[in-house]
NUSE-409224 format. One record per residue (C-alpha): y, x, z; residue number from 0. Coordinates in nm, 2 decimals. Layout:
% NUSE-409224
<node <Y,X,Z>,NUM> ...
END
This chain:
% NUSE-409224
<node <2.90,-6.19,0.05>,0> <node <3.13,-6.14,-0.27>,1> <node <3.49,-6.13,-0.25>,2> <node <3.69,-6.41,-0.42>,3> <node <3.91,-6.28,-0.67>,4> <node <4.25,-6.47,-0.80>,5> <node <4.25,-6.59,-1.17>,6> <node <4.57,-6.40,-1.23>,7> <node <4.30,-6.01,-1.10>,8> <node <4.04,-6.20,-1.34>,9> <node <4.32,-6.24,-1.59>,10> <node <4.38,-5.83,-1.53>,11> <node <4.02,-5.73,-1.52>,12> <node <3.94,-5.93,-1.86>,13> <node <4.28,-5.73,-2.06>,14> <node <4.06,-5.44,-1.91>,15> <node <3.73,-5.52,-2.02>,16> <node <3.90,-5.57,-2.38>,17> <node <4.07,-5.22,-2.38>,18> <node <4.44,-5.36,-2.42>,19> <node <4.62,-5.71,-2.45>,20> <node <4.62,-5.66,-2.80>,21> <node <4.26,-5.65,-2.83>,22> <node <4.18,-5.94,-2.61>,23> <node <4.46,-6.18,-2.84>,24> <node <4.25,-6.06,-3.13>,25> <node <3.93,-6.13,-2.99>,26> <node <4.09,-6.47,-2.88>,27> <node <4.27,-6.57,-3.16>,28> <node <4.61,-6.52,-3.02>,29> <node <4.89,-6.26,-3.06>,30> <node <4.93,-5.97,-2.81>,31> <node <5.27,-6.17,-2.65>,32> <node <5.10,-6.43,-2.58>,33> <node <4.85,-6.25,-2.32>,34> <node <5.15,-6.04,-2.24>,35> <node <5.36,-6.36,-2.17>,36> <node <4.99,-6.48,-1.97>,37> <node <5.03,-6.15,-1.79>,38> <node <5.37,-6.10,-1.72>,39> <node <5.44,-6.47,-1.58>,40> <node <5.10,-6.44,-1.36>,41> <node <4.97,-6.74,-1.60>,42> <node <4.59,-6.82,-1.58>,43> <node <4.45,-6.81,-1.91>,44> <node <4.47,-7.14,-2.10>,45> <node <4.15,-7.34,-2.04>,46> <node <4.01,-7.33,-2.44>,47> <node <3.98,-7.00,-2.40>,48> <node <3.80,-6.97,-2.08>,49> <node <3.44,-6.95,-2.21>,50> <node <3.50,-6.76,-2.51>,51> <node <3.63,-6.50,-2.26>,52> <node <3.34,-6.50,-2.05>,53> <node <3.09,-6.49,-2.32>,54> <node <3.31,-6.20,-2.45>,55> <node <3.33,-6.00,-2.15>,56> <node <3.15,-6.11,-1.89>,57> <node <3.44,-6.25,-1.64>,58> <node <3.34,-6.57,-1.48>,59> <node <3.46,-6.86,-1.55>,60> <node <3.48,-6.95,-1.20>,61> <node <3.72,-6.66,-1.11>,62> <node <3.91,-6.75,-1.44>,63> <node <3.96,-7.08,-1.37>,64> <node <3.85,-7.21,-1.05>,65> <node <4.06,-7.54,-1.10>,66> <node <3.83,-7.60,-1.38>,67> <node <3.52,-7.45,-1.31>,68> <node <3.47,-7.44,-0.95>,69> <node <3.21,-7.28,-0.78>,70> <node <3.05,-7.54,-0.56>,71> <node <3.09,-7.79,-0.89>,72> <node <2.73,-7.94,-0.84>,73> <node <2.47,-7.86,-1.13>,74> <node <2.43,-8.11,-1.41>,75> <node <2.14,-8.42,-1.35>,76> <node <1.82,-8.27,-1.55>,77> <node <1.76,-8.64,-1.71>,78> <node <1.95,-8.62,-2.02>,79> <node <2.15,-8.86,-2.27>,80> <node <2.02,-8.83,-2.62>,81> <node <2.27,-9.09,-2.79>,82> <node <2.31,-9.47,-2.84>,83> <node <2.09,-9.69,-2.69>,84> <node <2.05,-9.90,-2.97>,85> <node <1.86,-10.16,-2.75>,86> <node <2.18,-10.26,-2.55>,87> <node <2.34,-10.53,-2.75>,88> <node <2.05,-10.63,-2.95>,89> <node <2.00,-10.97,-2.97>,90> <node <1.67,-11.14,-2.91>,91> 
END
């Protein structure tokens, strides 16, 4: 079974996968201090930038940001929504 990481060694791993903190704020849209500050204050990283990160380089969004993404979350219902029901309201 896989060993749980925190979000602050997911946080570490992804500054890796990006080569430096100043490469992952570019590829994130944020300035190196900020992932320092994320870094150096063992911050998770902010939630709207959770998936781009993942997509990015591959770090889970579950190890990221298990308050948000949890593992066990279960999977979305396969009937979908596909906008207004333009029956409800109608009158007769």
């Amino acid at each position: 079974m896989e060993q749980a990481i925190t979000p602050f060694e997911a946080l570490e791993q992804l500054v890796e996968a990006a080569g430096s903190q100043g490469a992952l704020g570019t590829a994130l849209g944020v300035t190196q201090q900020a992932v320092w500050k994320w870094v150096q204050s063992s911050k998770r990283l902010p939630a709207e930038h959770v998936l781009n990160a993942e997509r990015l380089y591959g770090i889970s969004r579950h190890d990221l940001r298990p308050d948000i993404y949890p593992r066990d979350y279960p999977p979305a219902p396969d009937a979908r929504w596909n906008g207004v029901d333009r029956r409800a309201g109608a009158s007769t």
